[in-house]
N, C-alpha and C positions, 0 to 999 in steps of 0.2 A: 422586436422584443419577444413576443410569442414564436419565432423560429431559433433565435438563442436559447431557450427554456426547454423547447422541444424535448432535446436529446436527454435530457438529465431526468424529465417526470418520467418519460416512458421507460426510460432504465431503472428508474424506483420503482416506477408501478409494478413492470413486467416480474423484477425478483420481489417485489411483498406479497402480490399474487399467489407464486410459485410456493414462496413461503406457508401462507396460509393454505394453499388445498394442501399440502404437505404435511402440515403439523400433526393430523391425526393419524396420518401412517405412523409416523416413527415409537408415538405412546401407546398406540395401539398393538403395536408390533408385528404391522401385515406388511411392512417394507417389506419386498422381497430379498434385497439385499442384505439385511437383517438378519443377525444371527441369533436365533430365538432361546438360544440354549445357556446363551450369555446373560449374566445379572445386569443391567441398565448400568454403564459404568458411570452415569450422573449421582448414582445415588451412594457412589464412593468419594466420601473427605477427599481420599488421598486425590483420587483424578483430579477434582475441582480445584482444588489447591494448584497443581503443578497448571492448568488450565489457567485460571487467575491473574498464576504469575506472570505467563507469557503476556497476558493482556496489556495487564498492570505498566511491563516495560514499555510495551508499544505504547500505553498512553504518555508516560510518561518520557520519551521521548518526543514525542511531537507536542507535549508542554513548555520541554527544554527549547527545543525550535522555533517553536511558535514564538516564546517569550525572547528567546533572542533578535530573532529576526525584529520583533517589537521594538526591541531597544537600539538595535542598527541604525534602524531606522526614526528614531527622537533623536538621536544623537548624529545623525545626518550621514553618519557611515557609508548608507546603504549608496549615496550619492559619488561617494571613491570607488566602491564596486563595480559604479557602471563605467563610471571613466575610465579605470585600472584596466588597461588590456590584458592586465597578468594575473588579475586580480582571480576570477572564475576559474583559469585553469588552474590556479594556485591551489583553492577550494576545493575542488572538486576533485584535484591530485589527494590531497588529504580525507577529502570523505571516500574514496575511495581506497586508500593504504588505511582507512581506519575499519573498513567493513572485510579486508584480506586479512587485518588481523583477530577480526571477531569470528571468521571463519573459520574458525578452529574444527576439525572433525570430531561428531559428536562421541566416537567411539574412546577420545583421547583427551575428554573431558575431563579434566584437574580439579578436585575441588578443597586444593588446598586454598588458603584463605588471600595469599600473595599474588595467585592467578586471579583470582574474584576481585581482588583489589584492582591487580593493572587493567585487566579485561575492561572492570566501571569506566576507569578514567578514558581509556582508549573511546569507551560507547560515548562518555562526556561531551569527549573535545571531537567527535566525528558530530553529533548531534549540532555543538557550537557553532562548527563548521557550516554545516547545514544550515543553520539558522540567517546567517550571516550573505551566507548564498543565495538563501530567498527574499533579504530584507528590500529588494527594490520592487518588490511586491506591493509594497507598502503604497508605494505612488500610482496608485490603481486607485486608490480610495477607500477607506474604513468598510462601504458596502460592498464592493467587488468582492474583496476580500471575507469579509461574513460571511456573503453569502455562498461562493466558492466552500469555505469551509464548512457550512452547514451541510449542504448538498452533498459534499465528498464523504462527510462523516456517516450519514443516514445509508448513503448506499453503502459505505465500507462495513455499515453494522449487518445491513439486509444481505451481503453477499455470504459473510461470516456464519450467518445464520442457515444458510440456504445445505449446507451441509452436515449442520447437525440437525435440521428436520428433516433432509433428507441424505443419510447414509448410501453410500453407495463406489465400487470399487472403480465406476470412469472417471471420478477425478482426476485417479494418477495420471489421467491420458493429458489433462489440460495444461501440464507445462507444456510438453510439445508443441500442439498447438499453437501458444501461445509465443514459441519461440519461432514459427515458423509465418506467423504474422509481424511478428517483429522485422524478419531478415525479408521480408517482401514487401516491408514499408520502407525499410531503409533503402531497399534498390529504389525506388519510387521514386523517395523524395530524392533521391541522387540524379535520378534524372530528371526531375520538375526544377531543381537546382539548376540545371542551361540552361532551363527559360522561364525565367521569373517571369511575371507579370501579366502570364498567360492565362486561359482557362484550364488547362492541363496544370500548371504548378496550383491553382487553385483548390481545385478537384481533388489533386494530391494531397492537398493540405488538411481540406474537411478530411479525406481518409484517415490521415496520419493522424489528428484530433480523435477521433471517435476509436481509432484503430488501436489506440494508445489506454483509451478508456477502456476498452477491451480487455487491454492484454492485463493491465492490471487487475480488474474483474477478475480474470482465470486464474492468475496466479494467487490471488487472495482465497478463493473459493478452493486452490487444490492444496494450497500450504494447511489452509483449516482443519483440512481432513487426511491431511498427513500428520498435524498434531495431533490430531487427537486419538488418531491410529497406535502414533508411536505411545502415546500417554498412556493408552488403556493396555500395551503390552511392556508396561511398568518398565520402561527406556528414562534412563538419567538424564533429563534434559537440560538446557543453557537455556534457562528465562532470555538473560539477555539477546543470545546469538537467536534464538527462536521468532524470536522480536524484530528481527533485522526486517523480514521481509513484508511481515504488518507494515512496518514503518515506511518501506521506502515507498512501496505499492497505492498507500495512502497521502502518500506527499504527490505522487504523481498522479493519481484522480485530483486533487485539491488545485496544483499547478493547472491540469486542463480544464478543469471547471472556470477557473480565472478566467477564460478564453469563451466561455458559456454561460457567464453571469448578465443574467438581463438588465443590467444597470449599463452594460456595457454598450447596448443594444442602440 
């Protein structure tokens, strides 16, 4: 139990930490990355506003999800999902064709009312989708599940935060990164895949867990700060599509927490 728990306090503790000796650089205004010339763009309506909305989406998307997934699963759904061999690739082809279409380029942003419209329904029924996909979650147990989403939430807020107390232009570096742990875990597990049941596929596995915790850590923490970059250089943004990547990055801390709940233990 105390080695399943492990990974998850030291990943809260390490960024609330970071957070707190941080906090007074950024109000104080000694960050050195800090442009001191600039008015605090916190203390602009309009920022916060567009700041908000992006949030706004992302919780409420993973409201839509969550509550789906809930219902799936009362309604025994969740239990054709596992059966259905066609079932997940079915889903996952549609959450997928529904995050191609929210990818719209921000330069080519519409904001007539008709795009606003189809866009929602397109984010709806990909959310639905989602939902639906995670409902065999369910049979984990009421507490696996809490708890999983407790933990993914408190980090997802602490990583968020970790960039607006502290500014700073290496973010941009952290998609890389992160895309570059991705394709050296995928070779991994490709070869832990021959031989199951080994210590090497094992090995691979904790990596691939903890590795996957990671990546979405980086990409939550650089998307942050590329909002808010774009935000303060008064950029037309898409609440919705802005949204996408809070969402999915936070589905996937949430899903590997599943696998790190000490109930599980």
């Amino acid at each position: 139990m105390v080695a399943s728990i492990a990974g998850p306090v030291c990943l809260l503790s390490a960024a609330g930490f970071f957070c707190f000796t941080q906090y007074k650089l950024i109000w104080s205004g000694r960050q050195e990355n800090l442009d001191h010339t600039e008015e605090n763009p916190w203390n602009s309506p309009k920022f916060r506003t567009k700041i908000t909305k992006i949030f706004v989406c992302t919780l409420m998307g993973f409201s839509i999800t969550g509550a789906t997934a809930a219902i799936s699963h009362m309604v025994k759904f969740s239990a054709v999902v596992i059966r259905n061999s066609y079932a997940v690739p079915s889903l996952v082809l549609l959450c997928a064709t529904g995050a191609s279409l929210m990818g719209k380029k921000r330069e080519e942003w519409d904001t007539s009312s008709d795009f606003k419209r189809n866009q929602a329904i397109v984010w709806l029924l990909s959310n639905i989708a989602m939902g639906i996909l995670l409902s065999p979650v369910g049979f984990l147990g009421s507490t696996v599940v809490l708890q999983a989403a407790v933990i993914s939430a408190g980090l997802g807020v602490i990583l968020c935060a970790i960039p607006v107390f502290a500014p700073g232009k290496e973010y941009a570096f952290l998609n890389q990164q992160a895309k570059t742990i991705l394709l050296t875990l995928f070779i991994a597990s490709s070869v832990a895949y021959l031989f199951p049941g080994t210590a090497m596929a094992y090995g691979l596995d904790r990596a691939s867990l903890y590795g996957s915790i990671l990546i979405s850590g980086l990409c939550i923490m650089q998307h942050t700060h590329e909002v808010i970059e774009r935000v303060k250089r008064d950029t037309n943004l898409n609440p919705l599509q802005e949204s996408l990547l809070f969402y999915q990055a936070g589905l996937s801390l949430f899903t590997r927490m599943t696998h790190l709940s000490p109930s599980r233990a």
